[in-house]
VMD Tcl script that draws the C-alpha trace (Angstrom):
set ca {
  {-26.75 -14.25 -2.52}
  {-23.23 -13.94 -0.68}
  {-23.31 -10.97 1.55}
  {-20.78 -8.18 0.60}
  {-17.83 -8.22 3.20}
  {-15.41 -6.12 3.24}
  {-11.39 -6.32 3.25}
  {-8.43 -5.47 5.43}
  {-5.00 -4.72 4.10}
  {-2.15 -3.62 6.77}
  {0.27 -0.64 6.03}
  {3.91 -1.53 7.16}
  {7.19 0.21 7.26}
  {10.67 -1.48 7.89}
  {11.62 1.58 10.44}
  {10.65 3.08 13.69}
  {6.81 4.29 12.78}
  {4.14 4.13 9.93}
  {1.72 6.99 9.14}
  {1.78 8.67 12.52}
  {4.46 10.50 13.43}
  {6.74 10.05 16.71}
  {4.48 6.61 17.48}
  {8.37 5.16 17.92}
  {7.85 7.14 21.40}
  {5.46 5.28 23.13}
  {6.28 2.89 25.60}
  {4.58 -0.32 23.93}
  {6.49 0.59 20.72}
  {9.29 -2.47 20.18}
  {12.84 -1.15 18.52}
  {14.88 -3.30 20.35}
  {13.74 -6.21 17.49}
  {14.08 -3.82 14.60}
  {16.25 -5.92 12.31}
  {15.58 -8.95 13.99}
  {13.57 -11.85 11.54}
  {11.18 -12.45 14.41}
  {9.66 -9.10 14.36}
  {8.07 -9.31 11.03}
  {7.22 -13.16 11.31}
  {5.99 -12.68 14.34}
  {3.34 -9.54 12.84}
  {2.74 -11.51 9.91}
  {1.52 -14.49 12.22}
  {-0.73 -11.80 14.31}
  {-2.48 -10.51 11.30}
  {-3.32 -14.23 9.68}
  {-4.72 -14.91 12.95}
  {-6.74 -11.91 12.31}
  {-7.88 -13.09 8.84}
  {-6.24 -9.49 7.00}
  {-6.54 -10.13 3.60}
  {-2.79 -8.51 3.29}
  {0.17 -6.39 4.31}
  {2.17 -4.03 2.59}
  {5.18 -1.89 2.76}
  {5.15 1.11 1.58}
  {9.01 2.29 0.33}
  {11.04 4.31 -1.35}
  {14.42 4.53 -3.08}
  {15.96 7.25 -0.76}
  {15.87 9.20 2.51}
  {13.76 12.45 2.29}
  {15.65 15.79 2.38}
  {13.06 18.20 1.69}
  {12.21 19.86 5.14}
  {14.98 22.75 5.16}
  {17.23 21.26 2.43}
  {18.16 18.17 5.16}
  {17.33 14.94 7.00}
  {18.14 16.23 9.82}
  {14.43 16.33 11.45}
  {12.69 13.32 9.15}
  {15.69 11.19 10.17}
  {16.89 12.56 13.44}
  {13.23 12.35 14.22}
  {12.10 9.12 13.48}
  {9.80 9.55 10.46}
  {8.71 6.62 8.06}
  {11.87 5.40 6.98}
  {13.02 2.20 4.99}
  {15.50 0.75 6.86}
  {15.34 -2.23 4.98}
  {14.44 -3.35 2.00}
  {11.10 -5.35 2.53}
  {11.47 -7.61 -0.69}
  {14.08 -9.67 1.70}
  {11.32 -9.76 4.42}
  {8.45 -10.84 2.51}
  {10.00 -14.32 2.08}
  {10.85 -14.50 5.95}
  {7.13 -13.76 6.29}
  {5.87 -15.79 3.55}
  {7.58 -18.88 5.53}
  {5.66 -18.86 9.10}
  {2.16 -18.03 6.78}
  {-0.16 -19.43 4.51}
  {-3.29 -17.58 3.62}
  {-1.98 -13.80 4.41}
  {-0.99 -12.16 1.11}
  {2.34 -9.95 0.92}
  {2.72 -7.10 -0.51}
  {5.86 -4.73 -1.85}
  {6.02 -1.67 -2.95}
  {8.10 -1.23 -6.59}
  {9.07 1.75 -8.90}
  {7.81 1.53 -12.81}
  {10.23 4.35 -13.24}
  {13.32 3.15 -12.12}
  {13.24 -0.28 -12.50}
  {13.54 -2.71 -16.01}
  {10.46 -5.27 -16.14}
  {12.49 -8.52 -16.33}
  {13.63 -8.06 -13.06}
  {10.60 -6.69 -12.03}
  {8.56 -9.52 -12.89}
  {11.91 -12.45 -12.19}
  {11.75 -10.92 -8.54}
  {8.24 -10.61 -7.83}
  {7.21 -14.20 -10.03}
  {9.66 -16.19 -7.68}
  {8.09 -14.51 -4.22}
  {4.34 -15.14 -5.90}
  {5.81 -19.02 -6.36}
  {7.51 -19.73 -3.15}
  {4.11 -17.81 -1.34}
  {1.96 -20.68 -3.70}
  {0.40 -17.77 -4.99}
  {0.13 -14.80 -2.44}
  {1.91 -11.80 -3.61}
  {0.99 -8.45 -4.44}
  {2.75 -5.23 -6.07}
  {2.05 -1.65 -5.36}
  {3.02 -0.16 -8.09}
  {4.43 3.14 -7.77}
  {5.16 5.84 -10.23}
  {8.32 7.30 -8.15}
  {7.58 11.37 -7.58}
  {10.34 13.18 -5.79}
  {13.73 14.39 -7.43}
  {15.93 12.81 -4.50}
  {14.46 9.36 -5.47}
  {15.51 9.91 -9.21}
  {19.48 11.38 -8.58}
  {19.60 8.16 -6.00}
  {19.19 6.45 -9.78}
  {21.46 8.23 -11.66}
  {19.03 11.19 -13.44}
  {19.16 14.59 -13.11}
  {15.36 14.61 -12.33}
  {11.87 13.07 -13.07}
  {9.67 12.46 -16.11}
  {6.96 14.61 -16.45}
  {4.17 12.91 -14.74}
  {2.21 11.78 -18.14}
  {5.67 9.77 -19.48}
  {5.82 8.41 -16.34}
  {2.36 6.66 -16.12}
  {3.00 5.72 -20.11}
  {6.17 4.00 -18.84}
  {4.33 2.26 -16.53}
  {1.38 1.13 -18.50}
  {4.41 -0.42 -20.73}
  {6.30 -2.17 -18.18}
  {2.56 -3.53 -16.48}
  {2.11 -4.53 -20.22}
  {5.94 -6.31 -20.62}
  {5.75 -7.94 -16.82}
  {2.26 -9.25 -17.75}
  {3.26 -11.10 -20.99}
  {6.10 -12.40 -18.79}
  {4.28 -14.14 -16.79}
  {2.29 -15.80 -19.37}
  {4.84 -16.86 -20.90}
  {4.49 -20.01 -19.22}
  {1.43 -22.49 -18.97}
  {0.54 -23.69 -15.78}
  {1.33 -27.42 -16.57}
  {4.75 -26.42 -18.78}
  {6.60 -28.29 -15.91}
  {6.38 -31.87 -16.80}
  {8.86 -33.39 -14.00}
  {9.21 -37.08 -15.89}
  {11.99 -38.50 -14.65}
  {11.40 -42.03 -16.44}
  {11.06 -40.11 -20.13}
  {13.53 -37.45 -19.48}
  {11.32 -34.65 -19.96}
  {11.65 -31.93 -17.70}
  {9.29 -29.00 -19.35}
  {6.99 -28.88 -22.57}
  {8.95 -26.56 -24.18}
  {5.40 -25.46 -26.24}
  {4.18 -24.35 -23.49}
  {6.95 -21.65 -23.24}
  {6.75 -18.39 -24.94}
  {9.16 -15.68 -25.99}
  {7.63 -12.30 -24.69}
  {8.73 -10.16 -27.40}
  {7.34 -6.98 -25.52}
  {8.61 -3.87 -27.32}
  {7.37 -0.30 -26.43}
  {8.21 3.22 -26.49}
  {9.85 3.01 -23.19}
  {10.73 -0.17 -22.49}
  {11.37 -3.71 -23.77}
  {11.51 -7.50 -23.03}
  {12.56 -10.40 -25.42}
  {11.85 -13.45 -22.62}
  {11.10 -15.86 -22.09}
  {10.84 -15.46 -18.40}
  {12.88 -17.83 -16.01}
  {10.32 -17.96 -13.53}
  {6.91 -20.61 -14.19}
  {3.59 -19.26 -13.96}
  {2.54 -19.00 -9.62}
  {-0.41 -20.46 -8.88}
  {-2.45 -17.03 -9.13}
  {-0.92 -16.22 -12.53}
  {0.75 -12.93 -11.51}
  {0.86 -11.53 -8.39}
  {-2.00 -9.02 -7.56}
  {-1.90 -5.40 -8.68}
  {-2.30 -2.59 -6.28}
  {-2.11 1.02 -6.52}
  {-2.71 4.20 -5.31}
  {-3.71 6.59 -8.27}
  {-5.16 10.18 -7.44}
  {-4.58 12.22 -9.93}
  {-6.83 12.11 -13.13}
  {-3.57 9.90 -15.01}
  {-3.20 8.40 -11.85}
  {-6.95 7.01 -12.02}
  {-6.75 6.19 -15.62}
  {-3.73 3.67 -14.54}
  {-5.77 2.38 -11.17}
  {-9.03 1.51 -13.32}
  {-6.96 -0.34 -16.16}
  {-4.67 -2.32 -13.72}
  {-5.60 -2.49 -10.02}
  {-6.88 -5.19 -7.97}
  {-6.71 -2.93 -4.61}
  {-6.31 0.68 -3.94}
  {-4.69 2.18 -1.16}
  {-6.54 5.86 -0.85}
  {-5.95 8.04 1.78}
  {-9.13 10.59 1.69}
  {-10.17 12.71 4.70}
  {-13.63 12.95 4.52}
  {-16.54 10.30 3.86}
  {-17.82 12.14 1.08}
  {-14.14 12.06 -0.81}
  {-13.88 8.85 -0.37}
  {-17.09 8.26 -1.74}
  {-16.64 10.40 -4.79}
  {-12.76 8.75 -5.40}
  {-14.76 4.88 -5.55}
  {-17.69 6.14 -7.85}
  {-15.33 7.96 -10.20}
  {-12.88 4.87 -10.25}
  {-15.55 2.26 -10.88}
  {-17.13 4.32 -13.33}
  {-13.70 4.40 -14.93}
  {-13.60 0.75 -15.06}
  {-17.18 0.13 -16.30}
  {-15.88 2.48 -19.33}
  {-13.14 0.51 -19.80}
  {-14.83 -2.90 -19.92}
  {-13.46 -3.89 -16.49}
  {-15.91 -5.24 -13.52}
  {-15.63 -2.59 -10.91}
  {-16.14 -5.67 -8.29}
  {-12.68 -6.65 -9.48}
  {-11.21 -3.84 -7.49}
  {-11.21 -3.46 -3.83}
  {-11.36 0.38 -2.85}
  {-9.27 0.96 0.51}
  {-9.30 4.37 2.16}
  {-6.85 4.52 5.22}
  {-7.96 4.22 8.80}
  {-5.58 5.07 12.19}
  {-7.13 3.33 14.66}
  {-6.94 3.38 18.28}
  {-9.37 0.97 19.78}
  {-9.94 1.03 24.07}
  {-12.15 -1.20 26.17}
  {-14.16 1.85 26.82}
  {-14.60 5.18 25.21}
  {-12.54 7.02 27.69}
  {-9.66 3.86 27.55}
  {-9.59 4.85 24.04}
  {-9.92 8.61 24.57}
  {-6.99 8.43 27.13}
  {-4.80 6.35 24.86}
  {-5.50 8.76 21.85}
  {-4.72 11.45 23.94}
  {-1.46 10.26 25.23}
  {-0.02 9.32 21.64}
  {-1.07 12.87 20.66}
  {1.30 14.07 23.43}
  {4.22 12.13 21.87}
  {3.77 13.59 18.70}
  {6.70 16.11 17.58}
  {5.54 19.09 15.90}
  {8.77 19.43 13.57}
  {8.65 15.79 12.43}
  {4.91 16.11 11.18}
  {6.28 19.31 9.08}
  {9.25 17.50 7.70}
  {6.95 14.14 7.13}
  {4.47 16.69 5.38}
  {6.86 18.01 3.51}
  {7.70 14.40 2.22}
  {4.43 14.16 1.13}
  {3.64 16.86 -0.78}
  {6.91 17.06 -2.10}
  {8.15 20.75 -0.98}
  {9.83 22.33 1.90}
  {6.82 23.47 4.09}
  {9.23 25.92 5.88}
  {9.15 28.19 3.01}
  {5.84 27.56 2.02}
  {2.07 29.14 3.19}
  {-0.40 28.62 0.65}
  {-1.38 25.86 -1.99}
  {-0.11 28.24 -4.41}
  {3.34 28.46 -3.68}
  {3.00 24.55 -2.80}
  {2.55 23.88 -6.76}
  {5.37 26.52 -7.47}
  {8.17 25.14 -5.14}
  {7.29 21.13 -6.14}
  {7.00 21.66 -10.08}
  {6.90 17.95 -11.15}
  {7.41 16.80 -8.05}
  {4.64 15.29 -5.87}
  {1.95 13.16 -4.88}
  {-1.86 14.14 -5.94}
  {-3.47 11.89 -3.12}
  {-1.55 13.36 -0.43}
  {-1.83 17.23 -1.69}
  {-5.62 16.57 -2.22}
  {-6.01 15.22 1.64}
  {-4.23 18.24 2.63}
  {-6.75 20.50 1.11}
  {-9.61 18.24 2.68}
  {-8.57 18.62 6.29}
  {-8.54 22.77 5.73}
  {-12.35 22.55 3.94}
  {-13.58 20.26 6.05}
  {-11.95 21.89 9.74}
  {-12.15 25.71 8.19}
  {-8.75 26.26 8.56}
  {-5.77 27.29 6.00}
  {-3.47 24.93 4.64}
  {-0.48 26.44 6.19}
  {-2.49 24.91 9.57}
  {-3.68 21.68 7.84}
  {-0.25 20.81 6.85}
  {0.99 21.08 10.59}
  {-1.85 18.89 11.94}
  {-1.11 14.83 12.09}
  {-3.55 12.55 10.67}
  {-6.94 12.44 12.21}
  {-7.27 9.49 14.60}
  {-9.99 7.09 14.65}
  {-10.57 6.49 18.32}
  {-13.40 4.65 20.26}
  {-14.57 1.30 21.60}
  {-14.52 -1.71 19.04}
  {-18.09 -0.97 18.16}
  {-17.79 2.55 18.02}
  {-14.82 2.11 15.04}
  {-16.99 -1.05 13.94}
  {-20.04 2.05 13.28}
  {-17.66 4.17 11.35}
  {-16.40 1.34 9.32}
  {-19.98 0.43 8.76}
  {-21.10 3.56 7.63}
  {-18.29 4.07 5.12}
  {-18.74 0.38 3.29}
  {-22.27 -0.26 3.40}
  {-22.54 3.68 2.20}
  {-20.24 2.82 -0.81}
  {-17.35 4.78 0.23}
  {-15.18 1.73 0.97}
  {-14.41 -1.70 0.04}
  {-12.37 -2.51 3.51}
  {-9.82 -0.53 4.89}
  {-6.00 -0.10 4.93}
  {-5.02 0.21 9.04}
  {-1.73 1.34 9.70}
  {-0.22 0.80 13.08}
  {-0.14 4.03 15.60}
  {1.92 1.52 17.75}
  {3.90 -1.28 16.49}
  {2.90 -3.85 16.90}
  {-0.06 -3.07 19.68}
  {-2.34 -1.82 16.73}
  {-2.34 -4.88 14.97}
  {-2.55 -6.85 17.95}
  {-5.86 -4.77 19.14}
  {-7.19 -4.78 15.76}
  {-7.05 -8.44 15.28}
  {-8.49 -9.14 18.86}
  {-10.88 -6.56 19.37}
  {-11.95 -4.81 15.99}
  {-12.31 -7.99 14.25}
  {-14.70 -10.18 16.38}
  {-16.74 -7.07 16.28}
  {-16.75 -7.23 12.30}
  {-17.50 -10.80 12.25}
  {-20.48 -10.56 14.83}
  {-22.08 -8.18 12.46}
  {-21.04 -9.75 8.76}
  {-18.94 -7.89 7.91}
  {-16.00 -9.52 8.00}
  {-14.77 -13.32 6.86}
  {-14.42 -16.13 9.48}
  {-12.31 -17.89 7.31}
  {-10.09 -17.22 4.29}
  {-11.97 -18.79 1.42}
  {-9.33 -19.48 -0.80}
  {-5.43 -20.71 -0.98}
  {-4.26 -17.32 -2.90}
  {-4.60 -13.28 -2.04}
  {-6.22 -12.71 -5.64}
  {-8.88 -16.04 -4.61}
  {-9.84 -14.19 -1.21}
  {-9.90 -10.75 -2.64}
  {-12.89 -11.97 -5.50}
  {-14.25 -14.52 -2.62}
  {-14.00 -12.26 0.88}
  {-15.79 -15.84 2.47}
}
mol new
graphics top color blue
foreach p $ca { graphics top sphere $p radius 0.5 }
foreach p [lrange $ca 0 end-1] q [lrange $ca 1 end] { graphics top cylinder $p $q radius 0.2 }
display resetview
């Protein structure tokens, strides 16, 4: 019997920092190569060579004004911005690779599924079949007036809308057979035109006659990830994920999150294997446990106390300046908001004692300690069931990745945990065969 191994996804930003605030400080942190092509193929090289099943960017359609009615702090600051759009990365990136899978993060709500499934079907081709989406259910107000709306869906409509357009991109991409490309130059026949399909998706929301321009990739479709928390949220994850990005604070959330979502998918009639779990982990790895301890310490130092209120304020999707209590948090953000990032919120204050006007004003916890030390934790977590792998952002770009790759994963691999080799040509192929 194959052991069970488990999988690493990295979370990337195309700005100054990633999950922890004012990391753009420190004085390993690269900005000089910001928009430069060489930055991303570069990281994208690093972690192949460290066998990461994946990146991702996260993204959004806007720049967040919610701290005090500005930008002034999350921008002025340096929070996690998009300063470019990472679906014209991913091919740079795709280029200097072959086994790393690439991942973007697209709206259901504010984007049509033939273009949807045109834009992502030609990446999946020209990666041979190494794409993923993280589909997002977009959940702030300045994200749908950037689109032309007055406001957002209720939160119900838009998961329905997005079942619909997972349903309309889906029989898009089968729309073509894998051998519908004939390529006979000496008969004349370019494509078996019977192995074409009209889509003919209709639904409430949305609609899509086809056929699709794009031929089938060679994983099918790209691979499905998400990041569902509340109980819609969950029902989505367990009917269309391959990977989920969670982001719980304790071990024992994280556990509960994986049992209820397989047991979601067992109901359903899906394999719960066929869905890789990932809490996040911020890492900060040292030769020795004081190394570490002294490097955790010092990007602690760095951190700004206003950006981690305005970047909190992002998450939860209310201005934390006017705000003190969980209460008032649900009153301010109406239907507005994230339920993965409220829920952490209200982990940290149960699990440290403290309110929630404190929890909010505290940066993520860090992982810190020698390669075996975060090895032990990571342990702990899978083999307990709380984890399928892990989603690592960077403190430091791109130092994390470059630690992670050289010191966490030999460490992984020495135990058997971790794969010494990608198994398989395509990101859905390594996710179902870890090696």
């Amino acid at each position: 019997m194959t052991m069970r191994k488990m999988h690493l996804v990295a979370y990337m930003k195309t700005g100054p920092s990633a999950s922890y605030p004012s990391t753009w400080r420190h004085p390993m942190a690269t900005l000089d190569d910001l928009f430069e092509p060489t930055r991303w193929e570069r990281i994208a090289q690093v972690l192949e060579a460290g066998l990461f099943d994946a990146c991702f960017f996260a993204d959004g359609l806007g720049v967040p004004d919610l701290y005090k009615g500005n930008f002034d702090d999350y921008v002025g600051r340096g929070g996690q911005l998009s300063l470019l759009d990472p679906m014209t990365l991913l091919p740079l990136m795709a280029r200097v690779t072959t086994r790393l899978g690439l991942g973007a993060t697209l709206s259901t709500t504010f984007h049509n599924p033939y273009n949807l499934a045109r834009s992502l079907g030609s990446l999946d081709i020209l990666s041979k079949g190494r794409v993923a989406w993280n589909v997002v259910t977009t959940a702030r107000e300045f994200e749908a007036q950037n689109c032309g709306e007055e406001g957002l869906p209720p939160k119900d409509q838009r998961y329905d809308r997005a079942d619909e357009i997972l349903e309309a991109c889906t029989a898009l991409w089968e729309g073509w057979d894998p051998d519908a490309l004939v390529l006979d130059k000496a008969g004349g026949v370019f494509a078996d035109t019977t192995k074409i399909r009209y889509a003919n998706y209709k639904g409430r929301y949305v609609a899509s006659r086809g056929p699709l321009s794009i031929p089938r990739s060679p994983q099918g479709r790209p691979v499905i990830m998400q990041a569902g928390s509340s109980d819609r949220g969950r029902a989505f994850a367990a009917r269309w994920a391959e990977m989920i990005f969670c982001s719980p604070a304790t071990k024992a959330a994280a556990l509960a999150y994986r049992s209820d979502i397989r047991a979601r998918m067992e109901a359903i009639g899906r394999n719960p294997d066929e869905c890789a779990v990932l809490p996040s982990f911020t890492v900060v790895l040292g030769e020795t446990e004081a190394i570490a301890k002294e490097k955790a310490d010092f990007i602690r130092s760095q951190v700004d106390p206003e950006l981690v209120i305005a970047a909190a304020s992002w998450a939860v999707a209310a201005d934390l300046s006017m705000i003190d209590d969980e209460g008032a948090l649900v009153a301010q953000s109406g239907n507005q908001g994230v339920q993965g990032h409220r829920d952490r919120v209200m982990q940290v204050a149960k699990a440290k004692g403290i309110s929630f006007r404190d929890a909010v004003r505290l940066p993520r916890d860090l992982v810190v300690g020698t390669p075996a030390q975060v090895a032990d934790m990571m342990e702990d977590w899978f083999k307990s069931g709380a984890a399928d792998g892990f989603i690592l952002p960077p403190t430091v770009f791109p130092t994390t990745f470059e630690e992670v790759a050289m010191m966490l994963v030999p460490e992984l691999q020495r135990r058997g945990l971790f794969r010494t080799r990608y198994a398989a040509a395509t990101l859905r192929g390594n996710l179902l065969d870890p090696g």
